[in-house]
OpenMM code with the backbone's topology and positions (N, CA, C; nanometers):
from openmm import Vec3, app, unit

residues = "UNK UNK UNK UNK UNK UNK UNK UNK UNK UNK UNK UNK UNK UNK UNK UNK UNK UNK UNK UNK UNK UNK UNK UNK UNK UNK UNK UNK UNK UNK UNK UNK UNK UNK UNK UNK UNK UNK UNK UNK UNK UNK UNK UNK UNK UNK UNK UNK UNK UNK UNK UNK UNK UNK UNK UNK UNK UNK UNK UNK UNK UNK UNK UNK UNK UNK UNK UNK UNK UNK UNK UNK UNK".split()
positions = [
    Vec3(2.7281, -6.0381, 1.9690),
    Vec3(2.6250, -6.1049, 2.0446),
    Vec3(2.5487, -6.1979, 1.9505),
    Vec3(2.4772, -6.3315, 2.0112),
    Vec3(2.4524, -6.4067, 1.9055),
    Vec3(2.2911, -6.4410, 1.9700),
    Vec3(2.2290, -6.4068, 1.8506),
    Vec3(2.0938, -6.4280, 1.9117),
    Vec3(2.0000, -6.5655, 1.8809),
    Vec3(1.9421, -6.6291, 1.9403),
    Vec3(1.8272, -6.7507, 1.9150),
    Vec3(1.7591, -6.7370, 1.7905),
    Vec3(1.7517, -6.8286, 1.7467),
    Vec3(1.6839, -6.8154, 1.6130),
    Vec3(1.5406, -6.8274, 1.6523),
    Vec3(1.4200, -6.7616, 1.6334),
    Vec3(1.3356, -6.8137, 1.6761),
    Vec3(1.2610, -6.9471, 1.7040),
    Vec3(1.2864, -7.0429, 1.5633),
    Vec3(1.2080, -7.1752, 1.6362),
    Vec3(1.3225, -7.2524, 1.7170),
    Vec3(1.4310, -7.2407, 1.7180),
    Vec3(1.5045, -7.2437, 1.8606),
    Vec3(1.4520, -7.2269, 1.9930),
    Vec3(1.3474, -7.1545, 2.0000),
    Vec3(1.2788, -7.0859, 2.1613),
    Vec3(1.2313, -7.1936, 2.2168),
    Vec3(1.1542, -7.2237, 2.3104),
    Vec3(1.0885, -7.3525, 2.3330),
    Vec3(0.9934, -7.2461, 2.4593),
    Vec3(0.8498, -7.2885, 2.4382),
    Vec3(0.7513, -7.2170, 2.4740),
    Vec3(0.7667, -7.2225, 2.6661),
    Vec3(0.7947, -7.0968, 2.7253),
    Vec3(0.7082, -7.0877, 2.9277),
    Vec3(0.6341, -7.0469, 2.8999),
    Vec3(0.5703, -7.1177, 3.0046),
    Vec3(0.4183, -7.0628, 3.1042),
    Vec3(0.4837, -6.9558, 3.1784),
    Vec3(0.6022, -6.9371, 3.2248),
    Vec3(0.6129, -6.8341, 3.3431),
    Vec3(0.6466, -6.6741, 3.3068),
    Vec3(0.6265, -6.6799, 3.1674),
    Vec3(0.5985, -6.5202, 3.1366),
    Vec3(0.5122, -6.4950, 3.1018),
    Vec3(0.4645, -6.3239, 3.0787),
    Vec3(0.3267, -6.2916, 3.0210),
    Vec3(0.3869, -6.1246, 2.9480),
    Vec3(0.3024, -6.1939, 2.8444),
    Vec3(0.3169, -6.0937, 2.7221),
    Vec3(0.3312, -5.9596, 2.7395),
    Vec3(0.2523, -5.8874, 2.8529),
    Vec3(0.2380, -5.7164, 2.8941),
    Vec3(0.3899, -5.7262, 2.9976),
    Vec3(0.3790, -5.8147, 3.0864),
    Vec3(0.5383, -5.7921, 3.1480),
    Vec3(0.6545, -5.7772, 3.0294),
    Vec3(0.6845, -5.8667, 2.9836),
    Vec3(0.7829, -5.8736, 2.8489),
    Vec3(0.8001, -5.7510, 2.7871),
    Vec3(0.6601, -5.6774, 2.7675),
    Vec3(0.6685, -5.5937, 2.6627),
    Vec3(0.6998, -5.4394, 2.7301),
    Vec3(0.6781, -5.4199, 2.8636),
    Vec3(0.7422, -5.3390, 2.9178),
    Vec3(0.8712, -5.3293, 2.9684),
    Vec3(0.9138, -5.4711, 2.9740),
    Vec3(1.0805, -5.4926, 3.0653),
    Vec3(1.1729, -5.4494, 2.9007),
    Vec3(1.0812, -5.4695, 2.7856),
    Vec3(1.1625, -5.4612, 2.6468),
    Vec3(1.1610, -5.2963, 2.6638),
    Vec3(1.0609, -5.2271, 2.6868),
    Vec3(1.0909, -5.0667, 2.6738),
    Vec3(1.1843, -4.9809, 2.7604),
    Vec3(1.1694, -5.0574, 2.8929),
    Vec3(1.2444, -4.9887, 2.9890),
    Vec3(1.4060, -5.0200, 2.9340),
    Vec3(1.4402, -5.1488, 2.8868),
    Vec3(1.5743, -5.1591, 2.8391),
    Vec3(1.5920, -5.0882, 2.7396),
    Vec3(1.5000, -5.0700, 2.6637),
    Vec3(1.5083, -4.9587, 2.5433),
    Vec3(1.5404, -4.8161, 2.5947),
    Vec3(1.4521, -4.7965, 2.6408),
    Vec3(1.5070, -4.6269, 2.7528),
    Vec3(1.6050, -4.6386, 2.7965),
    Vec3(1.6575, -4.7546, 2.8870),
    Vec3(1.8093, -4.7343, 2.9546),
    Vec3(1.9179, -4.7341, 2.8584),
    Vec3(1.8820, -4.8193, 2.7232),
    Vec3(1.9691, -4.7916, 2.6312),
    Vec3(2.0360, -4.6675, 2.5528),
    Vec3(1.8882, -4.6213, 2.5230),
    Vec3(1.9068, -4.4616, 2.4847),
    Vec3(1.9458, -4.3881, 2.6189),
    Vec3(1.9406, -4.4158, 2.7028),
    Vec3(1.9935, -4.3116, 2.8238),
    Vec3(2.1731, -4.3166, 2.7845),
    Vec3(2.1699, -4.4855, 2.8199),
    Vec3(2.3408, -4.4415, 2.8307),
    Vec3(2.4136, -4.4558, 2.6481),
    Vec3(2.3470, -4.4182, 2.5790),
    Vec3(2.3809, -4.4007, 2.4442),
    Vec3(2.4521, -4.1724, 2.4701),
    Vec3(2.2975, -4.1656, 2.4995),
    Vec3(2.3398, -4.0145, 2.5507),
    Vec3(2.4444, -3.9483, 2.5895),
    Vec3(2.4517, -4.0638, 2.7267),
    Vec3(2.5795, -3.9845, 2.8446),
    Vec3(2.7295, -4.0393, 2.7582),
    Vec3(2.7358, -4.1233, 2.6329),
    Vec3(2.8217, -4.1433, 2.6352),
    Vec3(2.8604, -4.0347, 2.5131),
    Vec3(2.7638, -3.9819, 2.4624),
    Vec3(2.7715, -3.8816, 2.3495),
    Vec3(2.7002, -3.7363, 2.3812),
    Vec3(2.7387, -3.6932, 2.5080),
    Vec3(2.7020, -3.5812, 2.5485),
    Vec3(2.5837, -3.5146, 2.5505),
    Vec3(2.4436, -3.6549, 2.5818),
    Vec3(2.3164, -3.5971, 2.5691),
    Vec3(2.2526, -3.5894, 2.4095),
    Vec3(2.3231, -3.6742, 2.3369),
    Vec3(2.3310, -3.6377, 2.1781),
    Vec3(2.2808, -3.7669, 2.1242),
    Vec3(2.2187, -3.8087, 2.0228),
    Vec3(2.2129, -3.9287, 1.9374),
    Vec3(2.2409, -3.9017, 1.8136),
    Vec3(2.2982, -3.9854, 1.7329),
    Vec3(2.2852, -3.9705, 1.5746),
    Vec3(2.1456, -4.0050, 1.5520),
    Vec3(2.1931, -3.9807, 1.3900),
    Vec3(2.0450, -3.9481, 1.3393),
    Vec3(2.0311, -4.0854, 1.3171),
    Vec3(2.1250, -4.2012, 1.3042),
    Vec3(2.1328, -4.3483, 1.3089),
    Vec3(2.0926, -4.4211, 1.4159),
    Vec3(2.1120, -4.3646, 1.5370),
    Vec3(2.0993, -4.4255, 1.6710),
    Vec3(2.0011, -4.3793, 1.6333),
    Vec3(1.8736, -4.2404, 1.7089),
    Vec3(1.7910, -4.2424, 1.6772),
    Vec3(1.7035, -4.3375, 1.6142),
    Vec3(1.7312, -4.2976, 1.5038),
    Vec3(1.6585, -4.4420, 1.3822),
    Vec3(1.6343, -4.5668, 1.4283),
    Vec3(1.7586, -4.6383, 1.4832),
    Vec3(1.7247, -4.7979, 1.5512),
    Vec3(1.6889, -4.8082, 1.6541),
    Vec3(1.6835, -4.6627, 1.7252),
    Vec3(1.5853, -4.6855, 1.8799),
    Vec3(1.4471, -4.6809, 1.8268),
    Vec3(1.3977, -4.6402, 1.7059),
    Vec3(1.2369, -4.5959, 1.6341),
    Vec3(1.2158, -4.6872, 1.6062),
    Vec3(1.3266, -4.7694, 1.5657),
    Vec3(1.3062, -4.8925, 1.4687),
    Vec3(1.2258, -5.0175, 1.5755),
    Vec3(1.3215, -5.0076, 1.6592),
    Vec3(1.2749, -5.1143, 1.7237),
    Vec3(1.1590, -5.1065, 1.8486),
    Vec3(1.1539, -4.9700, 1.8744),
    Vec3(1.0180, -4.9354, 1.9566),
    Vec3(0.9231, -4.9808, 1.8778),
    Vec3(0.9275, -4.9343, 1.7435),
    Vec3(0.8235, -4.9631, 1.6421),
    Vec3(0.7885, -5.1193, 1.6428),
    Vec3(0.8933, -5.1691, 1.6341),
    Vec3(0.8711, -5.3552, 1.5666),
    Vec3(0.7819, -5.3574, 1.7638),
    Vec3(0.8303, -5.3378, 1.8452),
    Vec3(0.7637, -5.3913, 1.9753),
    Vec3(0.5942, -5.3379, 1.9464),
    Vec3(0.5531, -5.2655, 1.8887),
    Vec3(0.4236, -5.1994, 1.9101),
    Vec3(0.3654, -5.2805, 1.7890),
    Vec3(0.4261, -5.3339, 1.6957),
    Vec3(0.3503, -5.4015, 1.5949),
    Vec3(0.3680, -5.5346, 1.6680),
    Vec3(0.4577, -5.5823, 1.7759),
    Vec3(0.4421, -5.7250, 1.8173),
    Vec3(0.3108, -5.6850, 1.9367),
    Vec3(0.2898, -5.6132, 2.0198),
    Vec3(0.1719, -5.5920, 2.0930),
    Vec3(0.0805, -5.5625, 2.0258),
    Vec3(0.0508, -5.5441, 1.9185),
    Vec3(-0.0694, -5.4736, 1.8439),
    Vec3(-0.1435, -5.6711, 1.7914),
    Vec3(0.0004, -5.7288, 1.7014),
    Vec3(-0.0572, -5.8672, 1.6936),
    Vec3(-0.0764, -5.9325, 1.8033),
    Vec3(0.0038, -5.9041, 1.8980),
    Vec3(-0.1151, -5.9985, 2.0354),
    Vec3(-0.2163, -5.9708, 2.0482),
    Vec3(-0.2588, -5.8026, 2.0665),
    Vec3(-0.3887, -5.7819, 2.0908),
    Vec3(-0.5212, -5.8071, 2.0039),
    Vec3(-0.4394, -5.8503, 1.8515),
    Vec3(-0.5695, -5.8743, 1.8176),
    Vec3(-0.5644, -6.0443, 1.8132),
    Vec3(-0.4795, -6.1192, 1.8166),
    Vec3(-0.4760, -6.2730, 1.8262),
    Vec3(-0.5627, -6.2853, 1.9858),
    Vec3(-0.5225, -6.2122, 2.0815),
    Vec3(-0.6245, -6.1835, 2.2324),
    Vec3(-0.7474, -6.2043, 2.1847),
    Vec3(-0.8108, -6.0867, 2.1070),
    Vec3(-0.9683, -6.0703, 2.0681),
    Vec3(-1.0242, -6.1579, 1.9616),
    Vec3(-0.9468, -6.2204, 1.8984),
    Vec3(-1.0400, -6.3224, 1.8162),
    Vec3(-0.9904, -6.4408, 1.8725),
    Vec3(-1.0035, -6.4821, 2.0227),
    Vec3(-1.0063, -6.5859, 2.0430),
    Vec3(-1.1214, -6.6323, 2.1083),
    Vec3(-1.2397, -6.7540, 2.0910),
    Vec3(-1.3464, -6.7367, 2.1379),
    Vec3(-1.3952, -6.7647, 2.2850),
] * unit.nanometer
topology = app.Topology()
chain = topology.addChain("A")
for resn in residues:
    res = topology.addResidue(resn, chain)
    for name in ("N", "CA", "C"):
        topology.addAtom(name, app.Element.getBySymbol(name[0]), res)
């Protein structure tokens, strides 16, 4: 899979940051769901890890919105 480089993106108006950041978790959950069923309810300790990994990076990208939100005047 080949992903956008970021300044590749080119800025919408027609999303918003709290939608985004939940449609990113729920795909995260469905991911780890069918990671499971395909390993008998089981993750490695690797899978694991890059589902942490990247829950994590999403909560440090909502954490910098929220404070770029509050210091704006």
């Amino acid at each position: 899979m080949k992903y956008k480089h970021f300044d590749d993106i080119k800025p919408s108006n027609k999303t918003d940051f709290i939608m985004l950041y939940f449609a990113a978790c729920r795909s995260l959950r469905e991911l780890e769901a069918a990671i499971r069923r395909t390993n008998d309810g089981n993750l490695t300790c690797r899978q694991a890890w890059l589902i942490k990994r990247i829950n994590y990076k999403l909560l440090q990208m909502a954490a910098l919105w929220k404070k770029q939100l509050s210091q704006k005047p």
